[in-house]
N, C-alpha and C positions, 0 to 999 in steps of 0.2 A: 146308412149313409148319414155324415155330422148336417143336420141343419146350423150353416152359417148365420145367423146372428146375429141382432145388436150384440144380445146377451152374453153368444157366445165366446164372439171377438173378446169383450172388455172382461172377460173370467179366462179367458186364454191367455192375454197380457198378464193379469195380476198373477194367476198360479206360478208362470215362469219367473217373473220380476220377483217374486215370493219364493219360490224355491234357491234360484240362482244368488240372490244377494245374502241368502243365509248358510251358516258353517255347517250345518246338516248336508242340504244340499253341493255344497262347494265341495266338501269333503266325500261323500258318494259319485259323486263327479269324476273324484281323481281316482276313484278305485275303478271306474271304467277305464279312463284313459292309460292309468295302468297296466289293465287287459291289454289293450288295445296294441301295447307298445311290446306286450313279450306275446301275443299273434303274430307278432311280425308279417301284417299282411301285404302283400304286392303291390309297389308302388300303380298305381293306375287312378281309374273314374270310381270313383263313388254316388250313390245315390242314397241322402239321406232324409226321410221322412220325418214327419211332424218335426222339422229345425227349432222350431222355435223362438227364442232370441240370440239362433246362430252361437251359443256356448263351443259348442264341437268342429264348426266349420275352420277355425282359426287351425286347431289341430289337426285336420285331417290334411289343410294346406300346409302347414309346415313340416309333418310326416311326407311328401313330395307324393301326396293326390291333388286329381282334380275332382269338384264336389259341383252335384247337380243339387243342392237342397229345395224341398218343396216345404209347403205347410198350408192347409187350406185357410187360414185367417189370414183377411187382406192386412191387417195391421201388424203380423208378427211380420211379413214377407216384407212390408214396408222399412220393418225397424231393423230385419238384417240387410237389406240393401243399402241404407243408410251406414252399416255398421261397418260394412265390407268397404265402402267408398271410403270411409274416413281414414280405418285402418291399414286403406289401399294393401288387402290380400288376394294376393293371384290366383286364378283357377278356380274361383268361385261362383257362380250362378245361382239365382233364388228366381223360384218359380211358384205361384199360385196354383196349388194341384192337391187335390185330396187322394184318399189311399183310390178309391173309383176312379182315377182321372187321369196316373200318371205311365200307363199304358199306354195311354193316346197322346202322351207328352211328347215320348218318347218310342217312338213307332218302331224303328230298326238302332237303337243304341243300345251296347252291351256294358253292365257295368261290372267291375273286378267284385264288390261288396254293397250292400245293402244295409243302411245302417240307421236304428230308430232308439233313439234314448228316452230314456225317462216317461213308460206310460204314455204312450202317442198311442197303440193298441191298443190300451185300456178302454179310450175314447170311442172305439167301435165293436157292435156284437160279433158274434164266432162265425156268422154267416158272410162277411164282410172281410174278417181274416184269411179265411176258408177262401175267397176269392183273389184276396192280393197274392195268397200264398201261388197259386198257378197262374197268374200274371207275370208274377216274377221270374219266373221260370225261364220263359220267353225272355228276359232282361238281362241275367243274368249271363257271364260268360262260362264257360268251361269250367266247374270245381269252385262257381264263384261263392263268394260268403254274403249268410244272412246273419247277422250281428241285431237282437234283439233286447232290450232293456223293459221287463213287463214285472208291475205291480202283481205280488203273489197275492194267493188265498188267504195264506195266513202270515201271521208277523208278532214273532215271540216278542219284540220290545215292543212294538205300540200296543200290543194285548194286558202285557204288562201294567202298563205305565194307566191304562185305561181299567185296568181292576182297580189298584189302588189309588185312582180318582174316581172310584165308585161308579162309574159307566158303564154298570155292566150291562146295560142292553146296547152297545157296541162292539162291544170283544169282539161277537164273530160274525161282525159286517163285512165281514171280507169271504167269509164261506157260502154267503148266498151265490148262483146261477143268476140270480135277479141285478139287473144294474143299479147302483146306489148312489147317494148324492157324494159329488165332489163339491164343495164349501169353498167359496171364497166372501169372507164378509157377509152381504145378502145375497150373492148372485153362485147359485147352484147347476150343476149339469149331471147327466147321468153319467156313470166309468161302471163298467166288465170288469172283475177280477179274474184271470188265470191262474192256473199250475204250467208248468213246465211240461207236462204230459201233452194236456189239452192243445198247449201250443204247438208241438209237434205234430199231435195228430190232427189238427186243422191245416197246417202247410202240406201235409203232402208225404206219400211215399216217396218222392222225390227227393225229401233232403234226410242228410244222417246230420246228427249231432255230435258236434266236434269238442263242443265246452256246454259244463253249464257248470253254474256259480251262483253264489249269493251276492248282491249288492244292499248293504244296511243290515248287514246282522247284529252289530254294535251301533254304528253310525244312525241315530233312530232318522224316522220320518221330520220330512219340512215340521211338519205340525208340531212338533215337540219341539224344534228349534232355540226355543226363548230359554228352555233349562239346559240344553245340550252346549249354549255361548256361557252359561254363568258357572260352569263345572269346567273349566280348565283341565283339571285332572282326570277329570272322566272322556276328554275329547280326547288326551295324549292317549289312554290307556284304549280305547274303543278304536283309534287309527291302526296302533300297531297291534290289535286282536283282529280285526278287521282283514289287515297283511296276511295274516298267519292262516283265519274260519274260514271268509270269503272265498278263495281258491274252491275249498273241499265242495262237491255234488251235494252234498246234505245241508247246506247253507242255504242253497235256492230255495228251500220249502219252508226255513223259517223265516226270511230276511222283508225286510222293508220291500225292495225289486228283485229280481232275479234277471240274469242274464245269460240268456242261449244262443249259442255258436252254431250256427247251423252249415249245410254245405251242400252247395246241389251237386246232386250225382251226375255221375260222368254217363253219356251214354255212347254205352260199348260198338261198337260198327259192325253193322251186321257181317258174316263171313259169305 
């Protein structure tokens, strides 16, 4: 479970603030909402996890859902309620509720999709996942969808880019089982890396896998951001390689994130 914080509030703010204003991040952005729009999933409720600074709630309301978003940082919860008021976006709800918490939110509400972007999972151990995964169970409706956005093991471009900046006792920070620091400035926190596997088999015989994909196979990591804005040419050419790798199964194992479609199984009535 996340210990909330000074710390952790004010490196949850920055990472998002940090990610979202930069063309790294904007640009892996759209390759989700891209998913998102050829899923074509069932107008209905949504339940979106670690929101953050509400990036996805604007689109999941103008795709014609309603969105219960949680986030357990009192001050991200703050800045999307703020965001939602200004923007005056219907069918939106922001609630103070960590992955432990929103079971009892939400006691008898079924939602059409479950949906957690950008590393919200990373934030907690497999013992933790392992439990939201049969929570949601119970949450979910009929065939509903779990829509997951998780930081992989490995990552052909930041490995890259991290050899030939001579780092190589980072390469393969990301293949540890052991949690590792997430950096912002001086204020650090620990993150899980997954594989796509792992994540499956912590939710559950109950869900099959409907998609999986790369996010960031071209498009590098936040953290390389500052050379991916001054390369004009290499942003065009990584969007539309992006269109093309992303799609294919074999993306999720090398990319920045990976993204799993999950589906809870239907269960059959007894005869």
């Amino acid at each position: 479970m996340i210990a909330v914080t000074e710390q952790f509030e004010e490196i949850s703010f920055k990472r998002n603030r940090f990610f979202n204003i930069g063309l790294a991040g904007q640009d892996q952005r759209l390759a989700v909402h891209r998913y998102l729009e050829k899923s074509q999933l069932n107008s209905g409720s949504v339940l979106e996890l670690n929101c953050g600074m509400g990036e996805d709630l604007a689109w999941f309301a103008r795709h014609g859902h309603t969105v219960d978003a949680t986030d357990i940082s009192h001050k991200m919860v703050h800045f999307c309620r703020q965001r939602v008021l200004i923007e005056e976006t219907p069918g939106i709800k922001v609630h103070v509720a960590g992955f432990h918490e929103v079971h009892e939110l939400f006691p008898s509400k079924k939602f059409n999709c479950v949906f957690s972007n950008f590393a919200g999972l990373n934030c907690v151990d497999s013992v933790e996942i392992s439990m939201l995964g049969k929570r949601l169970t119970h949450m979910l409706s009929d065939d509903g969808d779990v829509i997951l956005v998780v930081k992989g093991r490995f990552c052909l471009m930041e490995s890259f880019c991290l050899f030939i900046s001579g780092r190589w006792d980072s390469i393969f920070r990301r293949l540890s089982k052991k949690p590792g620091p997430e950096s912002v400035k001086v204020l650090s926190h620990p993150i899980w890396f997954y594989t796509p596997r792992e994540i499956k088999r912590l939710f559950g015989s109950q869900y099959k896998v409907k998609k999986l994909q790369g996010i960031g196979v071209f498009i590098p990591p936040a953290c390389m951001n500052e050379r991916y804005e001054k390369r004009a040419w290499y942003r065009n050419f990584a969007k539309t390689a992006e269109r093309l790798i992303g799609p294919l199964f074999w993306s999720a194992y090398i990319s920045d994130h990976f993204l799993i479609h999950l589906s809870k199984k239907s269960v059959k009535p007894s005869v």
